[in-house]
C-alpha positions as CSV (number, residue, x, y, z in Angstrom):
1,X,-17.3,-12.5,58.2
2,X,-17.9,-9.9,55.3
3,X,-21.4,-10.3,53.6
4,X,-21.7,-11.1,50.1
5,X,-22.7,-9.2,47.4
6,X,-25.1,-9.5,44.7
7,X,-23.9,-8.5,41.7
8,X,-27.2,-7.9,38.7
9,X,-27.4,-7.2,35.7
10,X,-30.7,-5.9,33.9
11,X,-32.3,-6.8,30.6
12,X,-33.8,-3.3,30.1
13,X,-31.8,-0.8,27.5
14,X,-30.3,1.3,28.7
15,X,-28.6,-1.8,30.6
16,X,-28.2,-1.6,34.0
17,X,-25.4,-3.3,36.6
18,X,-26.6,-3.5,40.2
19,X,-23.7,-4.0,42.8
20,X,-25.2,-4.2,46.4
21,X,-27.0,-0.8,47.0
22,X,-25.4,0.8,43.9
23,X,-27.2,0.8,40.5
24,X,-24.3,1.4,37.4
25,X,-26.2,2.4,34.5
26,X,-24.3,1.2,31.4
27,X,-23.3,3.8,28.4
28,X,-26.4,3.4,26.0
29,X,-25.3,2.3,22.3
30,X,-26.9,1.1,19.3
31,X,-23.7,-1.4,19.8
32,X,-25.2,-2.1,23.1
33,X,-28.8,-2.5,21.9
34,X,-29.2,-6.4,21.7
35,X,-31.3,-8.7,23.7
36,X,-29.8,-9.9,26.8
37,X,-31.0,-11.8,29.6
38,X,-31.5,-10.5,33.1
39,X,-28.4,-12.4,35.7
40,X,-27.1,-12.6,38.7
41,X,-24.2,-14.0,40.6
42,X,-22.9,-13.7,44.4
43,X,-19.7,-12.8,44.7
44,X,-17.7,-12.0,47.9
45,X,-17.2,-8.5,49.1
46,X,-14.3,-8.2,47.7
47,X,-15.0,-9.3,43.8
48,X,-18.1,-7.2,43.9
49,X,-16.1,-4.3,44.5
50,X,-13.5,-5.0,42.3
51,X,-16.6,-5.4,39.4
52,X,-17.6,-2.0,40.6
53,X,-13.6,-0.5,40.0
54,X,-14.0,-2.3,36.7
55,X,-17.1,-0.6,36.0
56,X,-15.9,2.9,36.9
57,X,-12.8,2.9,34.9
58,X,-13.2,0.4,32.0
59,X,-14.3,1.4,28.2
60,X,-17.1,-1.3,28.7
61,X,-17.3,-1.5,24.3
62,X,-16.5,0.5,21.6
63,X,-18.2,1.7,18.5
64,X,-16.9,0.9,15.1
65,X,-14.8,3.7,13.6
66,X,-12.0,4.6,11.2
67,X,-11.7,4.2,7.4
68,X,-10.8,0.8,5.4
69,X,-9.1,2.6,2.5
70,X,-6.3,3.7,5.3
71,X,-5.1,-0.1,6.0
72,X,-3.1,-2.4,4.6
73,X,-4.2,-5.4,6.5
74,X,-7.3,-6.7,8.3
75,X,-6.9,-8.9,11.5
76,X,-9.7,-10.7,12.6
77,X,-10.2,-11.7,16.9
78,X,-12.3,-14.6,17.6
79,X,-14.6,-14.0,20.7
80,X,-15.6,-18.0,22.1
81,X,-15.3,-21.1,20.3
82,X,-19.0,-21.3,19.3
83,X,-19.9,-20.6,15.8
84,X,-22.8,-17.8,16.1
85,X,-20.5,-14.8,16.9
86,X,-17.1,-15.9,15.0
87,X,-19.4,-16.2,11.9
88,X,-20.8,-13.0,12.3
89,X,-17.2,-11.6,12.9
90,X,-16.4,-13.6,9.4
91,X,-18.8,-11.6,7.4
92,X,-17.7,-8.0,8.8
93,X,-14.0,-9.1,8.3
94,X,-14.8,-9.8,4.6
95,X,-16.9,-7.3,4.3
96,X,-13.7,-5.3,5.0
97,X,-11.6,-7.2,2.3
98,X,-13.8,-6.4,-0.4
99,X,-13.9,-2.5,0.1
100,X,-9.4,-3.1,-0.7
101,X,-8.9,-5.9,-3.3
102,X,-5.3,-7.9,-2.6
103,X,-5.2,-6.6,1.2
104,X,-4.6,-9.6,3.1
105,X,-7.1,-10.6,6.0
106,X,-5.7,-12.4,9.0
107,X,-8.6,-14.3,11.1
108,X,-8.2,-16.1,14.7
109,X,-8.8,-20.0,13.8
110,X,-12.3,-19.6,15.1
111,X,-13.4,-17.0,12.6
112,X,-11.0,-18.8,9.6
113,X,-13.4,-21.7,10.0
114,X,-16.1,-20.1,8.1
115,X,-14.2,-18.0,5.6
116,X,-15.8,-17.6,1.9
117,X,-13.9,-17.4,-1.2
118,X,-12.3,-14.4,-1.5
119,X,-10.4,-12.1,-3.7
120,X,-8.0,-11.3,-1.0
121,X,-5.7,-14.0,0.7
122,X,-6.5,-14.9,3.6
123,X,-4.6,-16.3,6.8
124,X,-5.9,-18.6,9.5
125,X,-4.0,-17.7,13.0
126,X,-4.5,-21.1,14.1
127,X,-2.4,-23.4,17.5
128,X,-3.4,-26.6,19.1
129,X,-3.8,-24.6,22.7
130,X,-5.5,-21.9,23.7
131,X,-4.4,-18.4,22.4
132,X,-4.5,-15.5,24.2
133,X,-5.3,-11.7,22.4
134,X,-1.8,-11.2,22.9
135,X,-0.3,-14.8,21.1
136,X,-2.9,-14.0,18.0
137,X,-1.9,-10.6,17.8
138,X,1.6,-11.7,17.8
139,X,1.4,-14.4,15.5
140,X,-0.4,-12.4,13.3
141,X,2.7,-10.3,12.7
142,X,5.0,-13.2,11.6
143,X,2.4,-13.5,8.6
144,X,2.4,-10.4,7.3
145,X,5.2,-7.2,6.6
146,X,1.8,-4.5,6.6
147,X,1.4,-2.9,10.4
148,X,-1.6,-0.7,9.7
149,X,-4.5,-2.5,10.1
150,X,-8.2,-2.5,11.2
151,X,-9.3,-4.2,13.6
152,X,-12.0,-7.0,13.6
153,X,-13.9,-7.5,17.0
154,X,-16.7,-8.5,19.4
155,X,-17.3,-4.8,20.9
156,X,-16.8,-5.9,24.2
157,X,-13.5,-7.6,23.2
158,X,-12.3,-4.5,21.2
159,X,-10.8,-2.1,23.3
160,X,-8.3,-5.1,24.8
161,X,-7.3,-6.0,21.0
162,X,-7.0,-2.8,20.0
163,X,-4.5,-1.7,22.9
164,X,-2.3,-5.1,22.4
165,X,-2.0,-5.3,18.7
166,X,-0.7,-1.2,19.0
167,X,1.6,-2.7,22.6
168,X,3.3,-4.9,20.0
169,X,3.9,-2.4,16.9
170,X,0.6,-2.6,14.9
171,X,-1.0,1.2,13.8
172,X,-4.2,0.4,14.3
173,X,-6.3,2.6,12.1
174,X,-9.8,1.4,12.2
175,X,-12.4,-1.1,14.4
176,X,-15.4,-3.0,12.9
177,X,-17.0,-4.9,15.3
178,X,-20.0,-6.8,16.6
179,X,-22.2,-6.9,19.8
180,X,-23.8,-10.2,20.2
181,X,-22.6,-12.9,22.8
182,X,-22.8,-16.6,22.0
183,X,-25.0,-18.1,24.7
184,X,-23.7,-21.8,23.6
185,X,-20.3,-21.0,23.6
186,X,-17.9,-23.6,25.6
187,X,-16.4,-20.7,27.6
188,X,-18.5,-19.3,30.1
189,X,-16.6,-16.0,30.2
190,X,-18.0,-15.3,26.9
191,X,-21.8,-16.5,27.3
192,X,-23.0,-13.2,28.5
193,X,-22.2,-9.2,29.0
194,X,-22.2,-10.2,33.0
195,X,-19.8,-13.2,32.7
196,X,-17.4,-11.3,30.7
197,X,-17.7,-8.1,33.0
198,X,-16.3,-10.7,36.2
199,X,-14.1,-12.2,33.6
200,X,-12.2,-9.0,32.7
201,X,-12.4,-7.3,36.3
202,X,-10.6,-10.3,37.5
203,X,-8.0,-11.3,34.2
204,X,-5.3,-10.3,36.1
205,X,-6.0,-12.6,39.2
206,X,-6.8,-15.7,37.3
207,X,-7.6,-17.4,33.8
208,X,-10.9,-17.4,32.8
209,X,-11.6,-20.8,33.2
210,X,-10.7,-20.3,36.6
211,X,-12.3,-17.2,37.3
212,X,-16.0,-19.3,35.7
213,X,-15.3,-22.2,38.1
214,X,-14.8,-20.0,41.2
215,X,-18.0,-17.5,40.4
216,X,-19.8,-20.5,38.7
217,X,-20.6,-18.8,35.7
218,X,-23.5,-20.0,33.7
């Protein structure tokens, strides 16, 4: 029987990923440059190494870019359920209204919940089930007739949004985004940059509530 691996992840900036004998150093960022608790998991042989594929190929984050004045639409992803992050994501997304007065902002449910008063209108993307980047992305287009848009996101989250809203027709012209991970949150996946790492190596073998219960994600 194949050996498990330990799979680490270490506190100290630049961040680093250790996968058995192999030490990942992660690209250093002032995006990247939050606090963030040493973990570890065991994983079989075969996740490990699939964490390490993920590792070598994935853009792990992006840094914000692109100009406001070129959009005609903001569109706001939620990362979690918990409040920390999604507020923080609420602020950048307005932040990006106010530089355009009248361009509307479109914000996940989880981000609408804490929206100001605003100048601009503003759209909750809201369903009684779970929604996937891909059903807010395309929901988001049934509220609106503008297709250039920037792009609201956790950092970690960004590179996925930004790749299906332009899949489904948007012109993405812009990113704002935000690092932190909400250590409360209800989904594990989200909790921390090492649970999110197994999360998205694995997305297209199961969901993520599946892929916490079999890694026991804390």
């Amino acid at each position: 029987m194949t050996a498990p691996h330990i799979v680490e992840f270490h506190s100290e900036f630049p961040h680093r990923v250790i996968i058995g004998d192999d030490t990942l150093t992660l690209q250093a960022s002032e995006q990247l440059d939050v606090s963030f608790a040493s973990r570890s998991y065991v994983l079989p042989r075969t996740s490990a190494l699939r964490v390490k594929d993920y590792l070598a190929q994935a853009s792990l984050f992006l840094e914000p870019y692109g100009d406001v004045q070129q959009a005609d639409a903001v569109l706001a992803f939620s990362f979690g359920d918990a409040p920390s992050v999604n507020r923080e994501l609420q602020h950048v997304a307005q932040q990006c209204a106010a530089q355009k007065p009248n361009m509307p902002v479109l914000m996940q449910q989880e981000i609408f919940a804490h929206a100001q008063a605003a100048n601009n209108p503003v759209f909750s993307i809201a369903a009684q089930q779970y929604q996937t980047t891909t059903d807010v992305a395309r929901s988001a287009m049934m509220m609106t007739d503008k297709r250039k848009v920037i792009v609201v996101a956790q950092a970690w989250h960004a590179q996925r949004c930004i790749a299906t809203c332009e899949a489904l027709g948007w012109q993405v012209v812009g990113l704002r985004c935000v690092a932190g991970f909400p250590e409360d949150d209800p989904q594990p996946w989200v909790r921390h940059p090492l649970n999110w790492i197994i999360k998205e190596s694995h997305r297209e073998q199961a969901a993520g509530y599946e892929i916490s219960e079999l890694f026991q994600l804390i």
